[in-house]
N, C-alpha and C positions, 0 to 999 in steps of 0.2 A: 504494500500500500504506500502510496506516496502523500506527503503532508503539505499542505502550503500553508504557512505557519507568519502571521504579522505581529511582528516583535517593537516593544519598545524599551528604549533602555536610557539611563543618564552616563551618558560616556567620560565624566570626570575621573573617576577610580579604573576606569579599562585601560588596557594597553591597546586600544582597536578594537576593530573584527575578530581578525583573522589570528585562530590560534597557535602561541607559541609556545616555547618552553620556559618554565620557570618564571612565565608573565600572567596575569589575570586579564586575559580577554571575553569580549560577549560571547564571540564563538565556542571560547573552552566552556565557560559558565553553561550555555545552553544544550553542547553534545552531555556535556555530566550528567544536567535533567534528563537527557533522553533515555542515556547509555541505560539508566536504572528504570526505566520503562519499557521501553523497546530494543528490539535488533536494532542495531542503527547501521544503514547502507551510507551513498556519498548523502554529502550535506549542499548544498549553492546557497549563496546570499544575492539579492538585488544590488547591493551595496557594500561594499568592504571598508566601512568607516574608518578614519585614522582617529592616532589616541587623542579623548578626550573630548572626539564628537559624539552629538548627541542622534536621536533617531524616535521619532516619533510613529514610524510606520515603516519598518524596514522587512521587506519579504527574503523567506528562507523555502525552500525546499527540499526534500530529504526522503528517503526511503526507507522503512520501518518493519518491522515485522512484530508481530503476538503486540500485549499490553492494549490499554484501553482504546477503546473506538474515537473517531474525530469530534462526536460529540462530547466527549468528556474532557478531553484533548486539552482544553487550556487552563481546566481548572487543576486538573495533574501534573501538569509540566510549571504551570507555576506555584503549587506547591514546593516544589523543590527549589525552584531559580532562588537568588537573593535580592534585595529590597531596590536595588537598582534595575533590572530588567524583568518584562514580564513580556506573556504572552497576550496579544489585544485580541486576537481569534486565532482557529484553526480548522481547517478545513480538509479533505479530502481532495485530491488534484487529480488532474487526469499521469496516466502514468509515464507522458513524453513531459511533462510540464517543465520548467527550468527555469528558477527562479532569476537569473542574470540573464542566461540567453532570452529569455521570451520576455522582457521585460522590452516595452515602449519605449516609455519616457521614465526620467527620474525629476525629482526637485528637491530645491534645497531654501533653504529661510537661514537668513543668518541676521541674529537679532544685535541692536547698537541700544542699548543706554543712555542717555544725553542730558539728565538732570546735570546740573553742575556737583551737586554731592553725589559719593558712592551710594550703593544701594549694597549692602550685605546680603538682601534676601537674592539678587539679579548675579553676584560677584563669582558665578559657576556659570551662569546661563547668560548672559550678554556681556559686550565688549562696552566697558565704562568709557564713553567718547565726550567728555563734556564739553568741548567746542562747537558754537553753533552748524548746525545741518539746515541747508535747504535742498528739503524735497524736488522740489520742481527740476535743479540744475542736475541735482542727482537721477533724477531721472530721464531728465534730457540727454543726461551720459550714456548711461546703460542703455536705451535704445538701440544706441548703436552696437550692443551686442547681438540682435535678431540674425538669423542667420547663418549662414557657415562660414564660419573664419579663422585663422591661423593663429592660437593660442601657445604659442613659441614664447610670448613674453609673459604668460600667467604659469609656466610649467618649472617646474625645480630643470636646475641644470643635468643631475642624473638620475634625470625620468628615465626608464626603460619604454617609453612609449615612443614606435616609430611613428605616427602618424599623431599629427597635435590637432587637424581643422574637425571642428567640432559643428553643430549645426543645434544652435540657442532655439528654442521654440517660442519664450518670455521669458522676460526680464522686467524685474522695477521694484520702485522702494514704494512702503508705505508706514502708515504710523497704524501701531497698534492698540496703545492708548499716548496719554499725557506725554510720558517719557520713552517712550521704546518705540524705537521704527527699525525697520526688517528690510531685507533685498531678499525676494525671490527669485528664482530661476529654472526655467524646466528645458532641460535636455534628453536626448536618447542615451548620451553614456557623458562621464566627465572626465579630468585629467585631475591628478593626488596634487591638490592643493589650487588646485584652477580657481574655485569659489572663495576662497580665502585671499587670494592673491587680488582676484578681481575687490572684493570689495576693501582691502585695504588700496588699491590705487586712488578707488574712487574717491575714500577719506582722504585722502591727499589731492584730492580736486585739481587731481590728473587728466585729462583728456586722451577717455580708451579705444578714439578708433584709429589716430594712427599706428595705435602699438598693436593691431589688430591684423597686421600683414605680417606679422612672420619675425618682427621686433625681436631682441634679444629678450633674457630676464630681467638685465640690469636696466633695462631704459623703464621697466615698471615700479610698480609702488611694492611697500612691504604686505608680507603674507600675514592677514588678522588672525590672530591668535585658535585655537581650534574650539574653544568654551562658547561662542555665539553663534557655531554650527549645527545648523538640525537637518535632516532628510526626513521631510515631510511626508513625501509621497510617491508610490511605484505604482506606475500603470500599466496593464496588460490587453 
């Protein structure tokens, strides 16, 4: 039986996704729950989060054998998880399913702070920006990510990725109350650090569409920290 399993977790305390040795990942966290319920075949993520992002809907799939049926499925498996990741549903998938391959689109929110005081409660979940933000020019920016373009200048210098031009689906800021405004962005797949890299350039009231050809990294802005990172949502 194969699972399609939407997870969420607070990526503060993880090392990532993707499981290592001798490091507390979502990944290792969630094969633990399983191993002690099921057979457990390969696992796929929609998302291989880096350390310290957060995930509000990140899809897994996996193949399983005996232990409880998909309707019990998320009350079991989060019995076990700890207080940082849980399971939001679970599902029964078809048996080609594939949680990274068959995925659409992805999106990402990354939340900015901007009271001029810290906020303690926000100081894990958003980037403390207290210099005035306008929306408008900020979003005049990001426009100009729609599209397919060469992300050479949003990519660490030893990416492993041979191909950088990505194809943006939306992009743009809003304000979500008083003090907190977000940048979203929906793609089919993204580059380790693209989303962070992008919105700190923007903070620095950078202009992203010449760096949008093929630009080195140095001519960009710095990479915002990974605590205002969420992946909101995968679509199939």
């Amino acid at each position: 039986m194969r699972l399609k399993l939407t997870i969420e977790y607070d990526g503060t305390e993880f090392y990532g996704w993707a499981r290592q040795p001798d490091r507390r990942t979502v990944e290792g966290e969630v094969r633990r729950a399983l191993d002690e319920l099921y057979d457990v075949g390969p696992l796929a993520v929609a998302g291989r989060t880096d350390t310290g992002v957060h995930a509000l809907a990140n899809v897994v799939s996996v193949e399983v054998g005996g232990g409880p049926p998909p309707a019990r499925a998320t009350e079991v498996i989060n019995a076990l998880l700890p207080h940082d990741v849980a399971v939001v549903s679970a599902e029964q998938a078809a048996d080609e399913f594939h949680a990274r391959y068959d995925a659409r689109v992805r999106s990402y929110r990354y939340r900015v702070w901007r009271r001029r005081e810290r906020s303690a409660l926000e100081a894990r979940r958003s980037l403390w920006h207290p210099r005035p933000l306008e929306l408008a020019a900020l979003n005049e920016n990001a426009r100009s990510l729609i599209g397919a373009h060469d992300f050479t200048a949003f990519t660490p210098a030893d990416t492993q990725h041979r191909v950088l031009v990505r194809t943006i689906e939306s992009a743009g800021w809003s304000e979500l109350d008083g003090h907190v405004v977000a940048f979203e962005i929906t793609a089919g797949s993204f580059i380790r650090h693209m989303v962070r890299t992008l919105v700190g350039t923007m903070l620095e009231n950078r202009e992203l569409a010449p760096l949008l050809e093929g630009r080195p990294r140095s001519d960009a802005g710095a990479t915002a920290p990974p605590h205002g990172l969420y992946l909101i949502d995968v679509s199939y």
